[in-house]
C-alpha positions in Angstrom: 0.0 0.0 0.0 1.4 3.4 -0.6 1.2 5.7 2.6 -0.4 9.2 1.2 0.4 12.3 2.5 -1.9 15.9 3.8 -0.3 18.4 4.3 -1.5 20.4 7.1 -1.7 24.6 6.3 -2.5 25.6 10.1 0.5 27.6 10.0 0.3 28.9 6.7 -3.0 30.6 8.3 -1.3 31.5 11.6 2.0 33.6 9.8 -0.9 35.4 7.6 -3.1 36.4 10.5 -0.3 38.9 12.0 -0.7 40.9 9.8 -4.2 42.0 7.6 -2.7 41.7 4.0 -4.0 38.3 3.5 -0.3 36.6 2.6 0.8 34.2 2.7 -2.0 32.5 1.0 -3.6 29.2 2.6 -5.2 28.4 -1.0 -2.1 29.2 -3.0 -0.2 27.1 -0.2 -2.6 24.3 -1.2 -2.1 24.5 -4.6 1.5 24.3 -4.7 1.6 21.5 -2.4 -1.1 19.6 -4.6 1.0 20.1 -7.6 4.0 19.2 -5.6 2.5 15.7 -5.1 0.5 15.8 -1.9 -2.5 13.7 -1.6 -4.4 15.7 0.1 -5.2 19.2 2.7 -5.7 19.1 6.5 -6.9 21.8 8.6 -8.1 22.1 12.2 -10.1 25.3 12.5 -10.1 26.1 16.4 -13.0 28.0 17.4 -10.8 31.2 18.1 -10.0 31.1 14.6 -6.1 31.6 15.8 -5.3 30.2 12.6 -7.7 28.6 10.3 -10.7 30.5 9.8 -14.2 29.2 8.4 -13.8 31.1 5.6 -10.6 29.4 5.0 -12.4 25.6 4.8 -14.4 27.2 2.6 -12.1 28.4 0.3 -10.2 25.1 0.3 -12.9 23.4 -0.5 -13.5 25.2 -3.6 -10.4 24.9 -4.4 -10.3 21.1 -4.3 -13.0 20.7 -6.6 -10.0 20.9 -9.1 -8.4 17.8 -7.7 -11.1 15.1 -7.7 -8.1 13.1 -6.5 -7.0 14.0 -3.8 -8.5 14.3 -0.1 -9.8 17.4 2.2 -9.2 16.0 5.5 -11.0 18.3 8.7 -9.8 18.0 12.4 -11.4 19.1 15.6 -13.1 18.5 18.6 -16.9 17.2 17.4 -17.9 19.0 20.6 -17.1 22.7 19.9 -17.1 23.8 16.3 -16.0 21.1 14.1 -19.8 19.5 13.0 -21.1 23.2 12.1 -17.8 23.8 10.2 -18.2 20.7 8.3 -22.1 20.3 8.2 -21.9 24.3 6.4 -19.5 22.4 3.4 -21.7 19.4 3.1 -24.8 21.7 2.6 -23.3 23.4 -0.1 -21.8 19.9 -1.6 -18.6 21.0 -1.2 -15.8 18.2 -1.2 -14.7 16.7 2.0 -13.9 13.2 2.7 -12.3 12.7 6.0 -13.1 14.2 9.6 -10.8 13.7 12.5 -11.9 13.9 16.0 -9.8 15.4 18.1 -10.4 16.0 21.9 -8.6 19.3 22.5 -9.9 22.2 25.0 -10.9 25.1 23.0 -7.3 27.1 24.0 -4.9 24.3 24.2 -1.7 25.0 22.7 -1.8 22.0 20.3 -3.5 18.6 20.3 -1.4 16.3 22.8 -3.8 13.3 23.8 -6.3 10.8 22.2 -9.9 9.8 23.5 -10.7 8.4 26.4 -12.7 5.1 26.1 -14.7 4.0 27.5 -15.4 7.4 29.1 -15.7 9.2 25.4 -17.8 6.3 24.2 -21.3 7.5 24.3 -20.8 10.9 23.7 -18.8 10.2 20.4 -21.1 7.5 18.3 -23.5 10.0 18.0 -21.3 12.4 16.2 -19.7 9.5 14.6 -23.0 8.5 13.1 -23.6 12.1 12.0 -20.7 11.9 9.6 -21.3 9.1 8.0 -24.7 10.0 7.6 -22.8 12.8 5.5 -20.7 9.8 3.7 -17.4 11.1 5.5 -15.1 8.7 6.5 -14.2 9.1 10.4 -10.8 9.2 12.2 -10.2 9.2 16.1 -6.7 11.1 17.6 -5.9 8.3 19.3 -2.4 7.8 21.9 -0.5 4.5 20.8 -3.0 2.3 23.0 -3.2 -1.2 21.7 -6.0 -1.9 24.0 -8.3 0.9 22.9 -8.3 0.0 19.2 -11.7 -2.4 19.8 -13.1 0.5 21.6 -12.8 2.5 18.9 -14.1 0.4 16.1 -16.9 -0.3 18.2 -18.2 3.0 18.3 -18.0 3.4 14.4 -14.6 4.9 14.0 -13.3 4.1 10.0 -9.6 5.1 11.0 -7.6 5.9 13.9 -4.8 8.9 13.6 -2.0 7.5 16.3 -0.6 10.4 18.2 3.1 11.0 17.1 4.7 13.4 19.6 5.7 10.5 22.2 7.4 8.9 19.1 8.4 11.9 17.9 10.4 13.4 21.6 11.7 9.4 21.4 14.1 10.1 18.2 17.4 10.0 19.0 17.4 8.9 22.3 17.1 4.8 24.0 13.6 5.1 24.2 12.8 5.1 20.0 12.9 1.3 19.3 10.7 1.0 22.4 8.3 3.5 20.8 8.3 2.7 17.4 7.6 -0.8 19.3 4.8 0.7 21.1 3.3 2.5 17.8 4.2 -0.8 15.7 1.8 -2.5 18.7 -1.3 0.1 18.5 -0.9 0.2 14.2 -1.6 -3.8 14.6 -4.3 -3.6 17.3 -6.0 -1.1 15.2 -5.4 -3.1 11.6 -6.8 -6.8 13.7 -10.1 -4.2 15.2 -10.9 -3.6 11.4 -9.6 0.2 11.1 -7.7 2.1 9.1 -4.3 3.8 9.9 -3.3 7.7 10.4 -0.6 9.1 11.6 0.4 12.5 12.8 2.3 14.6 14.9 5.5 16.2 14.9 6.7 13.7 12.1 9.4 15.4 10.1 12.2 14.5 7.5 14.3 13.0 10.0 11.5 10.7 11.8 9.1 9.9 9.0 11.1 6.7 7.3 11.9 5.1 10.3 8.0 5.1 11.4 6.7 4.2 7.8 9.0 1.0 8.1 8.1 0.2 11.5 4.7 0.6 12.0 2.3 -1.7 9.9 -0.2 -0.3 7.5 -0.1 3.6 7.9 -2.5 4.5 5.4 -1.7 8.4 5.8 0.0 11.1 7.7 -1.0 14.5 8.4 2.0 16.8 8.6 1.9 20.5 9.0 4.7 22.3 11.4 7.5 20.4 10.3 6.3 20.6 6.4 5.8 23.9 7.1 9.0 25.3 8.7 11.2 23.3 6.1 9.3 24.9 3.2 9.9 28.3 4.6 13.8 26.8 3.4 12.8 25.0 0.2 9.8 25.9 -0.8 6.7 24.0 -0.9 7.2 21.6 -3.8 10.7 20.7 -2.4 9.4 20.5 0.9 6.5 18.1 -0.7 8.8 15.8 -2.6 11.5 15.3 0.2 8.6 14.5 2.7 7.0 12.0 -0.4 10.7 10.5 -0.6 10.7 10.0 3.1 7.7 7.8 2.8 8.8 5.8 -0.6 12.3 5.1 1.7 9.9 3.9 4.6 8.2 1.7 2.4 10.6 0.1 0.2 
């Protein structure tokens, strides 16, 4: 299987909202990543807008009208904004084919934990059903928890997107084969429960082959600060292919 890669703009949107000039542009950001070879666009529009702005998912959805190929892939927390930001695309038949829960607090710095089952259980297959009512396919931020893979599948989940960062904080140091072991673990738990594989979190050019090899059956990771800070260096289609040549060395 080949391992696709989004490309995550959040920070695209965060640079241009210091200013009121509108650059850089999160659609022309897209574009060039698209043409670059990504396989698809992630955003996570918080509900201060500190970055990604509804008006932004809309725009990028337009815009991926063009690429009837690739995938529009929407994170947040179900709870706060997310289903309005999402339900406002499907009304208009926009494209979007992925939404991944996420259970961060409404100002938390970044997202640094999965759910919570069975606590999040109940409160989650309703939303869950929601969007696949809307024929979305539905990920769960998960943390690398072989034992919560069942749960997950249980309450309707399509994919999981393991939480990187412990991985991630692991590189370099005695603890990565034990984590890559851990991930490796979860990625099989979650393949045997029926679910697909994400990945995502503070992946980057240095970490990203070593995972791919290790952990089984990653159908797709979600990269945006690393990506992000190396194109600032390269550029974005630079930036794109290294990250694409990262996954090919992972996989062959």
């Amino acid at each position: 299987m080949t391992t696709k890669l989004s490309v995550n703009l959040n920070k695209v949107a965060l640079v241009r909202n210091t200013r009121h000039l509108g650059i850089p542009s999160v659609t022309r950001a897209a574009t060039l990543c698209l043409q670059a070879g990504a396989h698809g666009i992630t955003v996570h529009p918080r509900p201060d807008e500190r970055h990604i702005r509804t008006d932004d998912v809309r725009d990028l959805a337009l815009l991926m009208q063009a690429w009837p190929d690739r995938e529009f892939n929407i994170e947040g927390n179900p709870l706060h904004n997310l289903m309005d930001v999402v339900h406002g695309l499907v009304e208009k038949k926009l494209p979007v084919h992925q939404v991944t829960f996420v259970p961060d607090s409404e100002g938390q710095f970044t997202s640094d934990h999965g759910w919570n089952f069975p606590f999040d259980a109940q409160r989650l297959r309703p939303l869950i059903d929601q969007a696949h009512a809307w024929g979305l396919r539905v990920s769960l931020f998960m943390d690398a928890d072989p034992t919560a893979m069942a749960a997950a599948r249980a309450v309707g989940a399509d994919r999981v997107e393991l939480y990187t960062e412990p991985y991630a904080a692991a590189w370099g140091t005695p603890q990565q084969d034990a984590q890559l072991a851990r991930f490796a673990q979860a990625a099989q738990a979650a393949l045997d429960a029926g679910l697909g594989v994400n990945a995502g979190h503070d992946l980057n050019r240095d970490n990203l082959a070593a995972f791919i090899q290790a952990v089984p059956g990653v159908a797709e990771v979600s990269i945006g600060h690393a990506l992000i800070a190396d194109a600032l260096e390269l550029g974005y289609c630079a930036t794109v292919q290294a990250y694409l040549r990262c996954i090919d060395q992972g996989r062959s």
